[in-house]
N, C-alpha and C positions, 0 to 999 in steps of 0.2 A: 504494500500500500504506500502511498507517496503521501508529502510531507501533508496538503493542504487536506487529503482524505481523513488522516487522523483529526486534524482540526474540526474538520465538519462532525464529526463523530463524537468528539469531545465538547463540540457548542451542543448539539444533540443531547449528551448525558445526561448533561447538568442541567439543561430545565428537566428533563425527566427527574433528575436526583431530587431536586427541588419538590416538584408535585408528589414523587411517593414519600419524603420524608414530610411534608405536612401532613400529608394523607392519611400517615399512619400514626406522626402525634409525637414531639421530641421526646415523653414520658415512657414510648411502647418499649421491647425490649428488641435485639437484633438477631435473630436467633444462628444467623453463621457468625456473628462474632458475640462470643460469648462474654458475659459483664457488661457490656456496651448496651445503652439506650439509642435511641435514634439521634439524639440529641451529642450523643460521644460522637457517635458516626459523623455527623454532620458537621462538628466543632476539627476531628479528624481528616477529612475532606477538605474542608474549605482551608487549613492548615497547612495541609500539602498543595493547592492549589497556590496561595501565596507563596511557599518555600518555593516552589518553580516557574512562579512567574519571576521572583528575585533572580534566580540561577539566570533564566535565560534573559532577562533585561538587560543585567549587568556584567553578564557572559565570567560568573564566576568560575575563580579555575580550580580552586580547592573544595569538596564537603565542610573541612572545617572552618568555612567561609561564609554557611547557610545557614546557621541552627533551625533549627524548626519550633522551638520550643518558645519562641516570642510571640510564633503566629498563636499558636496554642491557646497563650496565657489573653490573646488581646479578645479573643471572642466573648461578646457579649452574652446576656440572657436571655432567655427561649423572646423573648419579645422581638430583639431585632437582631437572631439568628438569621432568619431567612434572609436578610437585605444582607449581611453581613456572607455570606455563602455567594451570595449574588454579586455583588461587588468584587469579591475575590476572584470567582470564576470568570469573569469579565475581563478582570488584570489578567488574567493564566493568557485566555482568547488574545488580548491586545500585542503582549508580548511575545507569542509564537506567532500570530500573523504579521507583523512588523521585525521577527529575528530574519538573523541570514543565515541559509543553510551553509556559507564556507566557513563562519567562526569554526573556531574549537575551542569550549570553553569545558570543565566540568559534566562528566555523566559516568552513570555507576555501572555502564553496561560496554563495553563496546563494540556487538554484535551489530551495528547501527550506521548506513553512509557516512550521518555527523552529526554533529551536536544536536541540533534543531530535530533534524528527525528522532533523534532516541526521545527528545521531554516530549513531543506531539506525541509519538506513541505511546511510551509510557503514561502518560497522562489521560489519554483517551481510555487507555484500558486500564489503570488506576479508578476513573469515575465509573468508566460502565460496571466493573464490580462491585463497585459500593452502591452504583443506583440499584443492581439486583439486591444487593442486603437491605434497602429501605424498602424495597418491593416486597422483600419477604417478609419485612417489621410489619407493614400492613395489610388490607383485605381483599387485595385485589390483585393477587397474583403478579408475573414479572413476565411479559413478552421476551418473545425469541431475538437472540440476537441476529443479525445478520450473518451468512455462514462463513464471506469473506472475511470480515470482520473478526468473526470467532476464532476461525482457523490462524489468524494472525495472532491472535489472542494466545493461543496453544502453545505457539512458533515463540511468541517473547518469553512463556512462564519456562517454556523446553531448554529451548536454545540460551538463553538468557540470564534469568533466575538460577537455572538449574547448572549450569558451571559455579555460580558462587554459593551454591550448599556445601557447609561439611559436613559430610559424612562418611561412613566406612562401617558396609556391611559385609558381611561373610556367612556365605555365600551371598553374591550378588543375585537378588532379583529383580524378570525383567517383565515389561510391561505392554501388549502391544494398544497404540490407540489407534481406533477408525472412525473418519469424519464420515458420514456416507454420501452428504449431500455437497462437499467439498471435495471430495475424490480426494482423503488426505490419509496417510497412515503417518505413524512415530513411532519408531522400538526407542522405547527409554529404559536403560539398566539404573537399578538405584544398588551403588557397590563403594567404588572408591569413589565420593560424589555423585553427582546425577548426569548422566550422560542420555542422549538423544540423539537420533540418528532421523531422518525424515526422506532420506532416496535409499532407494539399494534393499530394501529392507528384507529377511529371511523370516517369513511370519512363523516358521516353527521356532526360531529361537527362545519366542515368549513362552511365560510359564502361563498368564492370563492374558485376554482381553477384556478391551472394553468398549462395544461399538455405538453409536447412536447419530444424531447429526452432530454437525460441528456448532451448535449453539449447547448442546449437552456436554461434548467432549468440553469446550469450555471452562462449563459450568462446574465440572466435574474434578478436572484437575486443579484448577483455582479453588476447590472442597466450597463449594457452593450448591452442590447435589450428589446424592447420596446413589451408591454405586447401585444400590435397591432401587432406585427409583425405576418407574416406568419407561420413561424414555431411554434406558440404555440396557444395553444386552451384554452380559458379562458370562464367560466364559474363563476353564481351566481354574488354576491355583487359587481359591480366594483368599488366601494367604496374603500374594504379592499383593492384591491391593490393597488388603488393609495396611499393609507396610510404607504402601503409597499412602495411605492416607495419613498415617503416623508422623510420617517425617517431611513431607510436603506442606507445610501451612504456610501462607504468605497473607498479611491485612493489607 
């Protein structure tokens, strides 16, 4: 996906984030982030929203140049949380459509063209996670995501995230996922780290799968839907993916 697609998807989120956390009430609870009201979520969000529109305004070069922990403290009371959410997601918009994608400033990933493109990504699927978690705080269920979309989504928790886990299992277990309606598979081993593989792939090497669309696969390795759930079809070891689910958490 190209730089201005995650932008557009990211302006998208966040009024949705917006409508299902009023909708469901800054008091409700979160239920995929556990201890969290809607209200954490939302103070959390729009927190991260500010940390990266700073990073990318002022083309920081270091982490320890950003703290996050000001935006945190500066949010108001459920009274003008929303405006306060609003305002910030505005600044994030302002500042990725006005960066240039030749800087190189600061980013935690570098699977990524360049700077611009890794915070428009990460950001867009930073919010759309959190807007399925306000979706689930409230009564009115969470639309599908887009499959392009999703599958990209997969591709940054895989490829991404998933080199900077540590971990170290033994025996490694390994995982296969299928997008169906993305025509996308990943063999992921979780062993020495988390490794991913997304061409070439040998589907017997996996101990399980786990197949569904690619709004599910998603859903699923982001631990935003439960491997029980309806929409996906799991197969072999259900061992490996508890294991996935164990050591995989990302908010």
């Amino acid at each position: 996906m190209e730089i201005a697609e995650h932008i557009a998807v990211l302006d998208t989120e966040g009024q949705r984030f917006v409508d299902a956390a009023v909708g469901a009430g800054y008091t409700a609870p979160v239920p995929t982030c556990p201890d969290w009201t809607v209200r954490d979520l939302t103070v959390h969000q729009g927190a991260v929203h500010r940390w990266a529109a700073k990073v990318v305004r002022e083309r920081v070069q270091s982490g320890a140049n950003a703290p996050i922990g000001e935006y945190i403290a500066s949010a108001p009371d459920d009274s003008g949380l929303t405006e306060w959410f609003v305002t910030g997601h505005a600044a994030l918009l302002d500042a990725l459509r006005n960066g240039s994608p030749d800087a190189d400033f600061w980013r935690f990933m570098r699977n990524a063209p360049s700077s611009l493109a890794f915070w428009a990504r990460r950001q867009s699927h930073e919010t759309s996670i959190h807007r399925i978690d306000a979706d689930l705080s409230g009564p009115n269920g969470s639309p599908a995501v887009d499959p392009v979309f999703a599958a990209d989504g997969v591709d940054e928790l895989l490829l991404g995230f998933g080199p900077r886990k540590k971990l170290s299992l033994t025996p490694a277990r390994t995982l296969l996922l299928e997008a169906t309606d993305a025509d996308r598979l990943w063999l992921v081993t979780l062993g020495d780290g988390v490794t991913a593989v997304s061409e070439g792939i040998d589907p017997d090497l996996a101990e399980a799968s786990v197949t569904g669309t690619a709004d599910a696969i998603y859903r699923f390795v982001w631990n935003r839907l439960d491997p029980t759930a309806a929409e996906l079809t799991v197969a072999g070891d259900p061992s490996a993916i508890d294991t996935w689910r164990s050591v995989m958490a990302v908010i």
